[in-house]
mmCIF file of the C-alpha atoms, coordinates in Angstrom:
data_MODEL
# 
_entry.id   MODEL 
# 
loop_
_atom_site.group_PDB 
_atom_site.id 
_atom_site.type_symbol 
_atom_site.label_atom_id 
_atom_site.label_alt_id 
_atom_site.label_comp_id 
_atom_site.label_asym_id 
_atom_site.label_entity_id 
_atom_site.label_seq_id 
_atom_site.pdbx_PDB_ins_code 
_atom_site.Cartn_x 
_atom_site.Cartn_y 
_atom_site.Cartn_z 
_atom_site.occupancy 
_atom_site.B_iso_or_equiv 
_atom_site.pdbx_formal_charge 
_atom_site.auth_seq_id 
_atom_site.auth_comp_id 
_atom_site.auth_asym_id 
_atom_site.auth_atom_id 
_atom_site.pdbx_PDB_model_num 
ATOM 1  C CA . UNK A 1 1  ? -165.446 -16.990 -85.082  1.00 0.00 ? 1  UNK A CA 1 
ATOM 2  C CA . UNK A 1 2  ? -166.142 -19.843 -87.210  1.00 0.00 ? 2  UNK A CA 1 
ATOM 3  C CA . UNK A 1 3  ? -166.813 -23.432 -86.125  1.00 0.00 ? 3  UNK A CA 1 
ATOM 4  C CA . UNK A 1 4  ? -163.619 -24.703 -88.285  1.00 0.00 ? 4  UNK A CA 1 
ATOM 5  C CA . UNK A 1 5  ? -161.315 -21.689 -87.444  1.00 0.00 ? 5  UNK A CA 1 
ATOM 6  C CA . UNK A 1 6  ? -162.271 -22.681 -83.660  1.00 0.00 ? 6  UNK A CA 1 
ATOM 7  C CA . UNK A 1 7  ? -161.293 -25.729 -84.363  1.00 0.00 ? 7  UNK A CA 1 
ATOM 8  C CA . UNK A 1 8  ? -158.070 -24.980 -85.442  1.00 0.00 ? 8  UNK A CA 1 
ATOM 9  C CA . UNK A 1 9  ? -157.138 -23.201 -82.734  1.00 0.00 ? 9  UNK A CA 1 
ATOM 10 C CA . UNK A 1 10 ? -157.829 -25.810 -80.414  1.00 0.00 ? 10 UNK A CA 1 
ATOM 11 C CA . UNK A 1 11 ? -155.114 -27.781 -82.065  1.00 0.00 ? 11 UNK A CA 1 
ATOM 12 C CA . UNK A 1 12 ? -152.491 -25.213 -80.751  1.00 0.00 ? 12 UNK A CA 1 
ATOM 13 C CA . UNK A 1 13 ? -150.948 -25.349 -77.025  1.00 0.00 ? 13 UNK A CA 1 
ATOM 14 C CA . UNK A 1 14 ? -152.378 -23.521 -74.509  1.00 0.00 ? 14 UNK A CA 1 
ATOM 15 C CA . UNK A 1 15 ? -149.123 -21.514 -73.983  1.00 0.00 ? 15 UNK A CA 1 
ATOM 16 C CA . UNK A 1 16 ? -148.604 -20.745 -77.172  1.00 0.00 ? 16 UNK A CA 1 
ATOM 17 C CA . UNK A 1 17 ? -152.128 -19.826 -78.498  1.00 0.00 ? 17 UNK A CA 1 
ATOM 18 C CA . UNK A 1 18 ? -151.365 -17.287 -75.940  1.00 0.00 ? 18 UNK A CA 1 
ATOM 19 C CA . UNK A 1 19 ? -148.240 -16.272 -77.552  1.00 0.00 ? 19 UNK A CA 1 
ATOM 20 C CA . UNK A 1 20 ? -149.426 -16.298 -81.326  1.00 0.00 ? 20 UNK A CA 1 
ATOM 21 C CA . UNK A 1 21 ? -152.518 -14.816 -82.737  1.00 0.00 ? 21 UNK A CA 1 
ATOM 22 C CA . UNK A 1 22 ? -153.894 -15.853 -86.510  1.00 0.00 ? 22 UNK A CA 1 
ATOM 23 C CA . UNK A 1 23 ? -151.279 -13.383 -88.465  1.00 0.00 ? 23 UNK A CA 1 
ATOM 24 C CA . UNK A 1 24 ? -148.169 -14.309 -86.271  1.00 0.00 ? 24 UNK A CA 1 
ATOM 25 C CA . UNK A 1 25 ? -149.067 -18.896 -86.964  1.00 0.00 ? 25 UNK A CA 1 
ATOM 26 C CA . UNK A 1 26 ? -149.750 -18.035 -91.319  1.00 0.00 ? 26 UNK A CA 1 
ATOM 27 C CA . UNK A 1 27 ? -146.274 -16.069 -91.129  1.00 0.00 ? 27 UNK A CA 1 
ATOM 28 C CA . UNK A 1 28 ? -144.600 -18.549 -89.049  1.00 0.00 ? 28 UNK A CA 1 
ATOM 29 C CA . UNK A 1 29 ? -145.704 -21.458 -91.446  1.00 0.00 ? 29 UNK A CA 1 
ATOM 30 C CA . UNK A 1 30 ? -144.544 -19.566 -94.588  1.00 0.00 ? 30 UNK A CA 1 
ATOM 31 C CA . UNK A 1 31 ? -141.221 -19.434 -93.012  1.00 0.00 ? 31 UNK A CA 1 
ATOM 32 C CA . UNK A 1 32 ? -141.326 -22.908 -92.494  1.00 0.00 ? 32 UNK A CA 1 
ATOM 33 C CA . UNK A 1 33 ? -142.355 -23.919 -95.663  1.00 0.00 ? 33 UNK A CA 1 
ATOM 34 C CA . UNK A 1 34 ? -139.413 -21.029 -97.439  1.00 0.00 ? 34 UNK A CA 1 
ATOM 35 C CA . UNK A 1 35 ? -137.147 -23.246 -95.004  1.00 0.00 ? 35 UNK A CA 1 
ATOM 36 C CA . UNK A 1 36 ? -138.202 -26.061 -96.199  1.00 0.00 ? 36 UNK A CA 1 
ATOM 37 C CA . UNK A 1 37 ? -137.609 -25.422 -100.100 1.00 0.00 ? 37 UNK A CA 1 
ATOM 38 C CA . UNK A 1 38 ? -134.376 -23.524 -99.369  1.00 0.00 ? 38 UNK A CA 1 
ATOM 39 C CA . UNK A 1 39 ? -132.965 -27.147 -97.549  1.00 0.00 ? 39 UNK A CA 1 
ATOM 40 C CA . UNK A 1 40 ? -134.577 -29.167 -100.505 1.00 0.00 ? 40 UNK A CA 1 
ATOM 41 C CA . UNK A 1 41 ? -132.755 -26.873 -102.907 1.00 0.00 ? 41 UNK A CA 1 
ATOM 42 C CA . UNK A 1 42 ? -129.892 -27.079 -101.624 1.00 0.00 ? 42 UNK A CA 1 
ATOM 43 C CA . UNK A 1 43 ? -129.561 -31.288 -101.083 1.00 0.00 ? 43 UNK A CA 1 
ATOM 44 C CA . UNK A 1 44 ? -130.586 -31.309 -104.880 1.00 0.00 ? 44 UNK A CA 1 
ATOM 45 C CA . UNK A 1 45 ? -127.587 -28.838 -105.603 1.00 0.00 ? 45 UNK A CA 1 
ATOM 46 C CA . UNK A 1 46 ? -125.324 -31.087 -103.772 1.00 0.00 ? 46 UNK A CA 1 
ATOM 47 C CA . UNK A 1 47 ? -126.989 -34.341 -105.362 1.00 0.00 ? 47 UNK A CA 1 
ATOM 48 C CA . UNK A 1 48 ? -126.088 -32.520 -109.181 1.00 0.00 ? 48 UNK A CA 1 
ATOM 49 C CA . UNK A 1 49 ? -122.899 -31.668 -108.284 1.00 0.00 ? 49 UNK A CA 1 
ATOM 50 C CA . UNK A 1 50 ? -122.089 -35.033 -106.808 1.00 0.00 ? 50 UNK A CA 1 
ATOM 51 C CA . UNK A 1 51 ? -123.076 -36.944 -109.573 1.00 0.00 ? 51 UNK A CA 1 
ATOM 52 C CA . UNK A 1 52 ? -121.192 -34.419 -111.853 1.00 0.00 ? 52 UNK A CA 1 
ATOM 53 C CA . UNK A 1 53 ? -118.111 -34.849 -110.490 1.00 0.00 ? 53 UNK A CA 1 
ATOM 54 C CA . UNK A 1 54 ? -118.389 -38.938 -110.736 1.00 0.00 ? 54 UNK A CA 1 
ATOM 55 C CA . UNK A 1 55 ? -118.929 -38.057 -114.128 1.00 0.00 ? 55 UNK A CA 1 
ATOM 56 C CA . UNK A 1 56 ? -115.437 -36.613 -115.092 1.00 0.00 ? 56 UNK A CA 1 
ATOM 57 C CA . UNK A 1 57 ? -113.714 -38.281 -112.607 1.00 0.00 ? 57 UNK A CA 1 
ATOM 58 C CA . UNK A 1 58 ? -111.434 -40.135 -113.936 1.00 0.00 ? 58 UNK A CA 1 
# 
């Protein structure tokens, strides 16, 4: 093991270093991260369509 991937690993709970190996943490970050742009997408859809309905309202 490397001395940074050690290091890395230390950052994560006991319990759940346990519970997650390397594949399992990269997978569960993408997921947060495709969460993350999903919710972002979706305020800015609501933001657009906000501001286009002040725009033709009357």
């Amino acid at each position: 093991m490397r001395p940074h991937q050690a290091a890395q690993i230390d950052t994560i709970p006991p319990h759940l270093r346990a519970l997650l190996d390397a594949d399992e943490r990269h997978e569960l970050a993408r997921r947060h991260v495709v969460v993350g742009v999903a919710v972002l997408l979706v305020l800015l859809s609501t933001i657009i369509s906000l501001a286009a309905l002040q725009a033709v309202a009357p």
